[in-house]
C-alpha positions as CSV (number, residue, x, y, z in Angstrom):
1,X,33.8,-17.1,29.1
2,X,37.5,-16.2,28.7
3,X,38.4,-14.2,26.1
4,X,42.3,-13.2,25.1
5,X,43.1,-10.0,23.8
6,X,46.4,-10.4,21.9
7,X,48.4,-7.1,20.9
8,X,51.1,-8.6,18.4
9,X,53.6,-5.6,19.4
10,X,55.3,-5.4,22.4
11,X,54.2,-1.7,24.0
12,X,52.3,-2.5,27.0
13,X,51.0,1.0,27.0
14,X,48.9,0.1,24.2
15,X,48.3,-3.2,25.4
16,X,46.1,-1.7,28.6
17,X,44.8,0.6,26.6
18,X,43.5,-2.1,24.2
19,X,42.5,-4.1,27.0
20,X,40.2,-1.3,29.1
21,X,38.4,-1.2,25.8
22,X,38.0,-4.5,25.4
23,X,36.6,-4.6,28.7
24,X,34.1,-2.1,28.2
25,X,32.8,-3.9,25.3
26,X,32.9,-7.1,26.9
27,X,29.2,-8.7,27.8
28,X,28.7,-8.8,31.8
29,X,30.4,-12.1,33.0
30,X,33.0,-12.4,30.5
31,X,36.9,-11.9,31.2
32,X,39.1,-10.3,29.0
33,X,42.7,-11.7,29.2
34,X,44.7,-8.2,27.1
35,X,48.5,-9.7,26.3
36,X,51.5,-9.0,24.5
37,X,54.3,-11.3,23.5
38,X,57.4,-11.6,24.8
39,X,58.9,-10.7,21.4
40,X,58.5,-8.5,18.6
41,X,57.9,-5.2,17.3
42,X,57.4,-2.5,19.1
43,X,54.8,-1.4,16.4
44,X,54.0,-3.1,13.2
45,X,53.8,-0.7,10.7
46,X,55.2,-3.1,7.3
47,X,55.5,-6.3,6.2
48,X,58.2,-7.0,8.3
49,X,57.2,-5.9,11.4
50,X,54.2,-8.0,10.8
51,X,56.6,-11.1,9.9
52,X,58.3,-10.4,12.9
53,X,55.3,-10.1,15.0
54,X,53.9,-13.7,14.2
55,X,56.0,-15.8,16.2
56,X,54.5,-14.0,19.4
57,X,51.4,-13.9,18.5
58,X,51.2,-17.7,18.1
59,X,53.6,-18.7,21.2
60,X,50.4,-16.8,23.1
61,X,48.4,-18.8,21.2
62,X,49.6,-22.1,22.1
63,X,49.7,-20.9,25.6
64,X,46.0,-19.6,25.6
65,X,45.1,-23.1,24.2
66,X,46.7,-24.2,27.5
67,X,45.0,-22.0,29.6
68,X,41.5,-23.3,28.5
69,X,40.5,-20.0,26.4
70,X,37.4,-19.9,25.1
71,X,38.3,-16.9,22.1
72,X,40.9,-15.1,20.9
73,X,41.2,-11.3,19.1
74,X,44.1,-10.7,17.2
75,X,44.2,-6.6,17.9
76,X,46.0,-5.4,15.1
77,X,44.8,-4.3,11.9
78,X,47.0,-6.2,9.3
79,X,45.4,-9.5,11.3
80,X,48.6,-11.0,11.1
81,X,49.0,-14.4,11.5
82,X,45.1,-15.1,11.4
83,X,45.3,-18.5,9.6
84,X,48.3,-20.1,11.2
85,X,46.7,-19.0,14.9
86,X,43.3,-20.6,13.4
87,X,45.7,-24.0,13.0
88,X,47.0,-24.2,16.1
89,X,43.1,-23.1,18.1
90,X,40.1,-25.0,18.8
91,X,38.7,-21.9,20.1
92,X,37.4,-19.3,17.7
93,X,39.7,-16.7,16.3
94,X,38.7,-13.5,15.1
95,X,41.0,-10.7,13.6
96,X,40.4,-7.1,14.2
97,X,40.1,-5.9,10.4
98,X,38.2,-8.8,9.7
99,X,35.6,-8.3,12.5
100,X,35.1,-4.2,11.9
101,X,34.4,-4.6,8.2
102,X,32.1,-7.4,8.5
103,X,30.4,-5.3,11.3
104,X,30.5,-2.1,9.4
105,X,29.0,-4.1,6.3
106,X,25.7,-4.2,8.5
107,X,24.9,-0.8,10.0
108,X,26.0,1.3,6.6
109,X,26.1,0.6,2.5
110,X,29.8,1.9,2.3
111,X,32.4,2.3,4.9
112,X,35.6,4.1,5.1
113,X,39.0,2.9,6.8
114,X,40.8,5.6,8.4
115,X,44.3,3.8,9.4
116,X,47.7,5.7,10.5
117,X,50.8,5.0,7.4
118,X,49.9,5.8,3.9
119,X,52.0,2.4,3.4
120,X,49.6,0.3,5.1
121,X,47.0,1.3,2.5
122,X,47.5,-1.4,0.3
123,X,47.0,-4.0,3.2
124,X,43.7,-2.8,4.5
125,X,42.9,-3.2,0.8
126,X,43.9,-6.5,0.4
127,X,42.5,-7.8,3.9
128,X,39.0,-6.0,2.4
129,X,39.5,-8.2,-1.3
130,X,40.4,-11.6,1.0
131,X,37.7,-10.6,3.1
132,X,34.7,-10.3,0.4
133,X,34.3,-6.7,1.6
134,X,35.6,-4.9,-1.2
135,X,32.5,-4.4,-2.2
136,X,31.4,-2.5,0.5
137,X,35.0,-0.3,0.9
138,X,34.3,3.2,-0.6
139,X,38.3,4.2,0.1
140,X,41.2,3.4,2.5
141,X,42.6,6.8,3.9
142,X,46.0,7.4,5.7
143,X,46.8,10.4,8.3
144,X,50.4,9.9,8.2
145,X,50.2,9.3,11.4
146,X,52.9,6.7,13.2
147,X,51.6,4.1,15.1
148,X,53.5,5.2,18.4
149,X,52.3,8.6,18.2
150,X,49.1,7.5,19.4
151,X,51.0,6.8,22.9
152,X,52.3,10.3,23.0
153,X,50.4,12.6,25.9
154,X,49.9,16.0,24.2
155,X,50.2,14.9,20.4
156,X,47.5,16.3,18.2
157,X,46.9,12.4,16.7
158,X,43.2,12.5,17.8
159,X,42.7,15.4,16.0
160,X,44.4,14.5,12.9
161,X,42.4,11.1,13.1
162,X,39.0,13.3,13.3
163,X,40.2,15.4,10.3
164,X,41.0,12.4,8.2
165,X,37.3,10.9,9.3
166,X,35.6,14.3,7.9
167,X,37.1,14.1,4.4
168,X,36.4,10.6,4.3
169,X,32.5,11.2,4.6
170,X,32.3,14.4,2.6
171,X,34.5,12.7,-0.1
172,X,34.3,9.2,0.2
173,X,30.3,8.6,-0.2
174,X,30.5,6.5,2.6
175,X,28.1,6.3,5.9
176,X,30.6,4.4,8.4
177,X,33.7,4.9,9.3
178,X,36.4,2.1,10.3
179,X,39.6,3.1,12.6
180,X,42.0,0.8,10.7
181,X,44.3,0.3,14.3
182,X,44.2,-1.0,17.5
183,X,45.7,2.0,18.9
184,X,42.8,4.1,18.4
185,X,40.0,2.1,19.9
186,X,39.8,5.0,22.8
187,X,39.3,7.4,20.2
188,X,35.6,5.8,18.8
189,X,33.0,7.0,21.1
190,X,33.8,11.0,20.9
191,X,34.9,10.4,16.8
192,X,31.0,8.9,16.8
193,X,29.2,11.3,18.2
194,X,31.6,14.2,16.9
195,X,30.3,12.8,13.2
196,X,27.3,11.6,14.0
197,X,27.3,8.0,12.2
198,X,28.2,4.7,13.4
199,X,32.4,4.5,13.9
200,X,33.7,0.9,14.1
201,X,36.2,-0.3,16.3
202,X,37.7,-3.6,15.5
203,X,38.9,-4.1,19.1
204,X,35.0,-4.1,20.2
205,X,33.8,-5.5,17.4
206,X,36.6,-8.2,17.4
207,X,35.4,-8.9,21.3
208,X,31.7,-9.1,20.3
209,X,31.5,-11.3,17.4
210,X,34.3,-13.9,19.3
211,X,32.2,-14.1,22.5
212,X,28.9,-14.8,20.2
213,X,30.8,-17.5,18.2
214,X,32.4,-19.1,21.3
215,X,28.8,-18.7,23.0
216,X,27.2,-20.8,20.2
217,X,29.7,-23.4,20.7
218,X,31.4,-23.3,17.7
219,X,35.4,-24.0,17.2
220,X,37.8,-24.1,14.5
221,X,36.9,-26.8,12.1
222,X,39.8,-29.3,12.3
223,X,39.4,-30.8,8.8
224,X,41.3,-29.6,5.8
225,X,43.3,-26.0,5.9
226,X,43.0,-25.8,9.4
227,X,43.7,-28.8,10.9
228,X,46.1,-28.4,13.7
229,X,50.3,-28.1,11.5
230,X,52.3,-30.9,11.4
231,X,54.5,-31.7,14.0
232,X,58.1,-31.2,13.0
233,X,61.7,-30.1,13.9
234,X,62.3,-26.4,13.7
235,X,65.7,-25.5,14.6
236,X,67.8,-22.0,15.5
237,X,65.8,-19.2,17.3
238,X,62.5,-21.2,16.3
239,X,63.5,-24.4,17.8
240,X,60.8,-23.2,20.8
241,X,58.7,-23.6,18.9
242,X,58.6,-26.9,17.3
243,X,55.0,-28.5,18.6
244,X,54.8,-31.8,20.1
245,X,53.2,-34.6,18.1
246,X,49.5,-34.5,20.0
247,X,45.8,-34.2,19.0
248,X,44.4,-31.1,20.1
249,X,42.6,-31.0,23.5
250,X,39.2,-29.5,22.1
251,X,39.5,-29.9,18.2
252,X,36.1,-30.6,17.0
């Protein structure tokens, strides 16, 4: 089993930090593949980072499907790109946000995400609505806390990230916490135990629930939405990206 680990932004500090964790919550005989694109952000903290993230993201995509991966894990939090990477996949893809809610849905009643911008709030929200985990959302919380930070050695983010995880539970009525980025999937073991209830990583989770889909077998249905896009001219700084007119190796 080959999983690929795909960090739409380009800092490769985060990246191999992403990746170790990955790794670590990998089942014994599977490889994790952690990669960034070429292009891009080198956060995504807005719409327009994400926007801008995308064409990445899918050019690893294509290339994965290339390679003969089995899975894939968007690792970032807004899951950009999530349906247009299911179009151009036969192998399962899974976004982070997507997997930690869905796992946080089972081992609690009502979970918390704990994420880094106050302006990514509404996002998380909306990924929770889309996702048919609204439901199960108590609150969305920001620390105000920029995404690169979390790369800095001696910032206090970890701290600020355990604060922010406190006043969720004592305010929130919720039982589970979900770490709303990528960048702080190193930070969920102590944050667990320090709080004593179950903390969710999407990275993990992400890693997990692709490996058990790809293990049963399953790929991305073909028929309808996500049948593999058109093929078609694209011109300018996209013309690399103009597909060739092919059936997909695996579609199913």
């Amino acid at each position: 089993m080959r999983i690929k680990v795909i960090n739409p932004n380009t800092t490769q500090s985060m990246t191999d930090k992403i990746g170790a964790c990955a790794r670590a919550a990998a089942r014994p005989g599977t490889e994790v593949v952690a990669v960034s694109p070429s292009m891009g952000p080198a956060s995504i903290e807005s719409h327009y980072d994400e926007a801008l993230a995308v064409p990445g993201l899918l050019a690893e995509i294509v290339a994965g499907e290339d390679q003969g991966i089995d899975g894939y894990v968007i690792a970032c939090f807004g899951d950009p790109g999530l349906k247009a990477a299911r179009e151009l996949a036969a192998a399962p893809v899974v976004g982070i946000a997507e997997a930690a809610m869905h796992m946080a849905s089972l081992v609690g009643t009502r979970f918390s995400i704990v994420t880094t911008l106050e302006r990514t709030v509404g996002q998380a929200w909306h990924l929770a609505e889309t996702y048919g985990m609204a439901r199960f959302c108590a609150n969305v919380r920001a620390c105000e806390l920029p995404v690169l930070e979390l790369e800095q050695p001696g910032s206090n983010a970890r701290e600020r990230i355990l604060a922010e995880c406190r006043r969720a539970l004592d305010e929130d009525g919720c039982d589970v916490i979900v770490l709303g980025c990528a960048g702080m999937a190193d930070l969920c073991d102590a944050i667990s135990q320090a709080l004593g209830v179950p903390v969710i990583d999407g990275v993990a989770a992400g890693v997990q629930l692709v490996d058990a889909v790809a293990s049963l077998r399953l790929r991305t249905s073909k028929r309808g939405e996500l049948a593999p896009p058109p093929a078609k001219p694209m011109t300018g700084l996209l013309a690399p990206f103009t597909l060739p007119d092919r059936s997909f190796r695996h579609a199913a």
